[in-house]
N, C-alpha and C positions, 0 to 999 in steps of 0.2 A: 414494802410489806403492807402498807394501809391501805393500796388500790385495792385489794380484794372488799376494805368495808363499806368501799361506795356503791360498788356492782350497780352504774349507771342504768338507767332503763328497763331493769326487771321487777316483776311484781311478785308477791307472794301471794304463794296460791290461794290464801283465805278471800285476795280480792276479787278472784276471779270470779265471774258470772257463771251462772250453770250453762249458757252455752256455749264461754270460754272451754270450763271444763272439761265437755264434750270433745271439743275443737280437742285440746290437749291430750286428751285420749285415743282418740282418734290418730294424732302424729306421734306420740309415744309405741301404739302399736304398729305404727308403719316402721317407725325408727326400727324396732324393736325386732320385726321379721325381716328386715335388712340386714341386719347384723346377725341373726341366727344362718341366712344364707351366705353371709361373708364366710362363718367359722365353716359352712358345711364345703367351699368350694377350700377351704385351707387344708380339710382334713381328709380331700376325698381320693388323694393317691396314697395317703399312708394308714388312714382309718376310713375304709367306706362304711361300715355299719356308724360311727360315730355322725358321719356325715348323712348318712341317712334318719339318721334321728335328729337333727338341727333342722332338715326340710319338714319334718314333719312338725318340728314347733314353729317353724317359719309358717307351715298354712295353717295351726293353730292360731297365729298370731291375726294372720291375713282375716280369719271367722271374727274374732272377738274385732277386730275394723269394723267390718261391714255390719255388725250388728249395733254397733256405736255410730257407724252413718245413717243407718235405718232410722235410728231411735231419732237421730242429729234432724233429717228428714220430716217425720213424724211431729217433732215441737216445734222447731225451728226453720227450716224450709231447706233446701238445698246448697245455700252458700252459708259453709264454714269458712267464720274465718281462720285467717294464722296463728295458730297461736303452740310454738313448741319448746321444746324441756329447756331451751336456753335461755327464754328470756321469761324462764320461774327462779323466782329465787329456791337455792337449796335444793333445786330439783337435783337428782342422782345423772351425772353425764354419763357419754358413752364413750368409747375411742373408736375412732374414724380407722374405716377397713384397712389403712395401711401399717397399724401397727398387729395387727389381726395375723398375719401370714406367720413372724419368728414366733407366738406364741405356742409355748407345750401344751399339750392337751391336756393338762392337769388342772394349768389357769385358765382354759377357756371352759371348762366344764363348773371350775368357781364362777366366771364370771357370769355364765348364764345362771345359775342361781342364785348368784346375787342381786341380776337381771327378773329372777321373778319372783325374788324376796321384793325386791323396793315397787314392782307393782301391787303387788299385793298391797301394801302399804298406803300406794297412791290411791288405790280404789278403796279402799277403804274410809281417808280422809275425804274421798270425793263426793263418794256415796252421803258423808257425813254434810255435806255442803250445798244437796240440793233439796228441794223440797217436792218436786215432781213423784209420784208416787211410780209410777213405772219406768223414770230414769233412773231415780234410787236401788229400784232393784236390780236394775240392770248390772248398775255399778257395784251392787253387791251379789251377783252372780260372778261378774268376771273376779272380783276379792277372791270368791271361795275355788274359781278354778284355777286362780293363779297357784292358792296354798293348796290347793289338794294335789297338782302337778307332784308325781311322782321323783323322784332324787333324779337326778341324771345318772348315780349309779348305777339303780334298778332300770331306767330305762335304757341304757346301753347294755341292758343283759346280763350284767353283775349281780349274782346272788347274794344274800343279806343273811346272814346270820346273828345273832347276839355279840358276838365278839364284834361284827361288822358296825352293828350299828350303836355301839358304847365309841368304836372309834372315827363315827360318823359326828357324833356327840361333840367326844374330843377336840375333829377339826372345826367343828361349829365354835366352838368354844375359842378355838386357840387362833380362828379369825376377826373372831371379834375383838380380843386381846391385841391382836396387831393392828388395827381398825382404831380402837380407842386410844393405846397405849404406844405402839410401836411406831406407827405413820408420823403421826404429829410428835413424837419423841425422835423421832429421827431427823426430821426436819430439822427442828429446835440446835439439833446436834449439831449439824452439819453447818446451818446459817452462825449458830453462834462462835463454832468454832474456825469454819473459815473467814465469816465476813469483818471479825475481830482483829485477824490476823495484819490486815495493812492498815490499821489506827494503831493499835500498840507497839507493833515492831520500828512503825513510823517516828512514833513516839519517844520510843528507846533510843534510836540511834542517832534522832536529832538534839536529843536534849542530856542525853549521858546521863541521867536524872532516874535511878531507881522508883524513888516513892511516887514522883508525875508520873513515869511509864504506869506505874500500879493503877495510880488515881483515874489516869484514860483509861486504863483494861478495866479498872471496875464501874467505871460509868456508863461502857460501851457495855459491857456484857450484860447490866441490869436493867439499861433502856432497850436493846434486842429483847433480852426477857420478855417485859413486859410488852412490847411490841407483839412479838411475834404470839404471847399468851392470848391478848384480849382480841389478835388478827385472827389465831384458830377459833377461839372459843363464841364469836361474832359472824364468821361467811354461813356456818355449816349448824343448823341446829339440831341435826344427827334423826331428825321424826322419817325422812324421806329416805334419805344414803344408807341409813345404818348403823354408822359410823360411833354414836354411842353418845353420852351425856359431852356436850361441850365446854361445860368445867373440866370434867376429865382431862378430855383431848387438848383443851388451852393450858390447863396445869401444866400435862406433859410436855408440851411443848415450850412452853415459857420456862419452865425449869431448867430443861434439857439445854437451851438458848444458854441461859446464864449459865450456867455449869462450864458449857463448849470455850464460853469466851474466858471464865474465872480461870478455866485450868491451864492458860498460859500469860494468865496475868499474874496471881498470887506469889509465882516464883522471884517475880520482882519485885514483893517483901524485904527479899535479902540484899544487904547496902551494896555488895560488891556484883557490879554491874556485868561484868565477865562473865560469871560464876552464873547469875540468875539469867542473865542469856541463854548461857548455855543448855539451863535446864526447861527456861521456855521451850526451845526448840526441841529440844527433847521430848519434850508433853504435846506439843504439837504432833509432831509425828506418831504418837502414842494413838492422840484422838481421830488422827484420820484412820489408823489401823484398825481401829474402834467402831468405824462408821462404816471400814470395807464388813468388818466382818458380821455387821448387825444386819446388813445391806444381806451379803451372804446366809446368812442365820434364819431370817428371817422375810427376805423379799426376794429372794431362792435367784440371785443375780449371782453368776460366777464371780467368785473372790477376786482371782486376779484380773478379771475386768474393773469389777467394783473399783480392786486396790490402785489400779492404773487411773482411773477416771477421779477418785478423790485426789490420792496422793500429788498425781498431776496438777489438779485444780489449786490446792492448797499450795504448793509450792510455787506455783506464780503469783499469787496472792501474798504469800512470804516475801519473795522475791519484790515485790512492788513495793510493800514497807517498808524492807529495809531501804531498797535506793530511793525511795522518796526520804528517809529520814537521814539519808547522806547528803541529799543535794545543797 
């Protein structure tokens, strides 16, 4: 969980030079009409009009390059260097065209506008970072075309009406919700309540010892807590992604952590050893049906896949506790 706070080798973007900058704009936009032609070749035997409108942000993309090499040319001479989204800290990634194909077009028309939410963002901060008076602008023309870019609703030919665009609102709304709240809350979930699972069951059945099984589950589940709190609240400082205040998203997470691991420790409160077993495993199984169906709820993943892929997980993880706390 604390590999994410080293993130060896990358820089933030404040250190960049104004012709790092460039550079980074420059391979953000190439990234960036790549992946608009990836969704266009995904969607073009089931939605050609959809896919016909990704080519056209594709060579939107390919104009605002060339006009960032030009500029690149003009100050700096014709050798950019390397410099791309990965080795920025907090810079917003992308997924590589193989997970592109099973996507519904519901999420790839979110992800492109999440896509030209976080440039927007980036030209904006870049614009802020150089002192050149015609790169500046430059940076702050492509800002204002990223934000003036039309919804992807209206541009795939979907009419808008007021009903339309209060529940345009809404999804705006109920993403960022899941962004701040739900992501990092899910995680929290999921780590504290499976990775808890083979130190206290371990615990349990080697020691027969109610109040020590408790004493491990409440030690594990409040160093995961804050582990995994100040791990969210530390990689991602939400100005580029999105993603939202990083107190926020470390709270929910760090909470959510301890929560996962307390709710199958506490029951071994209770002196009889049987009994509070029984009802760990119990609560166990609760929390993963907990995590299919938030999974479900809200990261729009089939249930019973979800329920397969925790429940499964979790149960080996049980399963290794306990025989570790036999042997």
């Amino acid at each position: 969980m604390f590999s994410r706070l080293r993130r060896p080798g990358k820089r933030s973007l404040e250190s960049l030079s104004e012709q790092e900058i460039l550079a980074l704009a420059i391979s953000s936009e190439e990234d960036d009409g790549r992946i608009y032609l990836a969704y266009a070749d995904a969607l073009r035997d089931a939605y050609p009009h959809s896919a016909r409108v990704f080519e056209e942000m594709a060579a939107e993309e390919s104009h605002h390059r060339q006009m960032l090499i030009d500029r690149h040319i003009a100050r700096f001479g014709d050798r950019i260097p390397l410099v791309r989204r990965e080795f920025v800290r907090d810079f917003p990634e992308r997924k590589p065209d193989w997970l592109i194909g099973n996507m519904p077009l519901e999420n790839i028309r979110a992800q492109a506008e999440a896509m030209e939410e976080a440039a927007h963002r980036f030209y904006l901060t870049a614009a802020a970072r150089t002192q050149d008076a015609a790169t500046r602008k430059l940076l702050g023309d492509l800002a204002l075309a990223e934000k003036s870019h039309e919804s992807l609703a209206r541009r795939l030919g979907e009419e808008h009406t007021p009903v339309d665009v209060k529940e345009e609102e809404d999804q705006t709304a109920r993403q960022q919700f899941v962004l701040t709240y739900v992501q990092p809350g899910l995680a929290g979930l999921m780590d504290g309540s499976v990775s808890t699972l083979a130190p206290i069951f371990a615990a349990a059945f080697a020691t027969q010892d109610t109040w020590q099984t408790f004493l491990v589950g409440l030690s594990a589940s409040v160093g995961a807590g804050i582990s995994m709190g100040f791990t969210e609240a530390a990689h991602d400082d939400g100005k580029l992604s999105g993603r939202g205040s990083p107190v926020k998203r470390g709270l929910a997470s760090g909470i959510m952590t301890a929560l996962g691991g307390l709710g199958h420790a506490l029951p071994y409160l209770i002196p009889n050893f049987m009994l509070a077993t029984s009802i760990a495993v119990f609560v166990v199984f609760v929390e993963l049906w907990a995590i299919a169906f938030i999974q479900n709820r809200y990261m729009e993943t089939p249930f019973w896949r979800a329920a397969m892929q925790v429940v499964l997980g979790g149960s080996l993880v049980l399963a290794a506790g306990v025989l570790i706390g036999n042997a």
